[in-house]
Each structure stands twice: as C-alpha cells, then as structure tokens.
C-alpha positions as CSV (number, residue, x, y, z in Angstrom):
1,X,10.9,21.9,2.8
2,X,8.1,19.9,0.7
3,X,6.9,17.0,2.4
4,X,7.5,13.6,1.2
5,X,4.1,12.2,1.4
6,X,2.2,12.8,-1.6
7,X,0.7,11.5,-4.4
8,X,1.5,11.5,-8.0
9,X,-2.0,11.6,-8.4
10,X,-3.8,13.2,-5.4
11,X,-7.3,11.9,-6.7
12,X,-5.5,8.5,-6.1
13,X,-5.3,8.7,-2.4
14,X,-8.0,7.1,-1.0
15,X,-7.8,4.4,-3.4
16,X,-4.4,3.7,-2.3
17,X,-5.8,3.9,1.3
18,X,-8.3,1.5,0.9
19,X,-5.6,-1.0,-1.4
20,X,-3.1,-0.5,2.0
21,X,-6.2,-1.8,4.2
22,X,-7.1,-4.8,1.9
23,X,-3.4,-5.9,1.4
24,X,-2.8,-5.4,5.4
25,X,-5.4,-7.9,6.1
26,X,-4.4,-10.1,3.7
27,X,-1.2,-10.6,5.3
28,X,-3.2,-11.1,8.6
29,X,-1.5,-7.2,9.7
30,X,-3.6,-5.4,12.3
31,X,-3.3,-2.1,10.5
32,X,-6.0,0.4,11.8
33,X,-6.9,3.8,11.2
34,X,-4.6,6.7,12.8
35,X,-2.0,5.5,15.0
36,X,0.2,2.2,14.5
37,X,3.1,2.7,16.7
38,X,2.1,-0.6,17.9
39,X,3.2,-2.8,14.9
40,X,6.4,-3.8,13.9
41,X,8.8,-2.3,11.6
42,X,8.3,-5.8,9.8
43,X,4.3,-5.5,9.5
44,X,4.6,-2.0,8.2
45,X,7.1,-3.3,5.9
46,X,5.5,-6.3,4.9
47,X,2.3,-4.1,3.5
48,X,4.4,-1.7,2.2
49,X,5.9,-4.3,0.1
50,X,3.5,-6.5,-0.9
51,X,1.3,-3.4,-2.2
52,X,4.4,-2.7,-4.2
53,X,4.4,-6.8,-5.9
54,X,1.1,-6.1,-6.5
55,X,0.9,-3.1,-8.3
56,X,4.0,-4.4,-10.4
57,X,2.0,-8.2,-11.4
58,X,-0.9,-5.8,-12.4
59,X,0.7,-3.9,-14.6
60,X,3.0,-6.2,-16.0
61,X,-0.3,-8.1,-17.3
62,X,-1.4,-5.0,-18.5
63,X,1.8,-4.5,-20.7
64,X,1.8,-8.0,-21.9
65,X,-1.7,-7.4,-22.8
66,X,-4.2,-9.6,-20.9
C-alpha cells in the first residue's frame, strides 16, 4: 500500500515545512522538529487548518487578479 503522505509536488516539501512552522507559531503552537505527541489534537489541528485558509486567501487573490 502507497503511503498517504506525499506531495503533489515533492520539490514543494520543504517549503510546506517551513509554511507549517511559521503558521504554528503564529498561532502561539509549540510545534518542534520530530516528535509532537505532546500537543493536542486541537494544536495539530489548528495548524493544519489555518495553513489550509491561508493557502485558499492567496490564491483567491491570485484568481481575482491582485
């Protein structure tokens, strides 16, 4: 079985890595490098999604044009 964590595009990934890091401590999440069995489904979640609004506001001003 494939695994689920992957890339679209895998020249992306550390990108991504460094955008999860920079939204994590915007929200004030403690997220560190290797394990985080220590935060909250919440924390995880709240990066996770807020990565997600972001990457959606971008590129809806990049469709509208500005």
């Amino acid at each position: 079985m494939s695994s689920r964590n992957h890339s679209a595009v895998p020249e992306a990934r550390e990108a991504m890595d460094r955008f999860k890091y920079e939204v994590a401590s915007e929200l004030g999440v403690p997220l560190k490098h290797g394990y985080n069995g220590d935060l909250t489904s919440y924390q995880n979640g709240s990066v996770g999604g807020y990565m997600v609004k972001k990457m959606i506001a971008e590129q809806e001003k990049l469709m509208a044009g500005k």
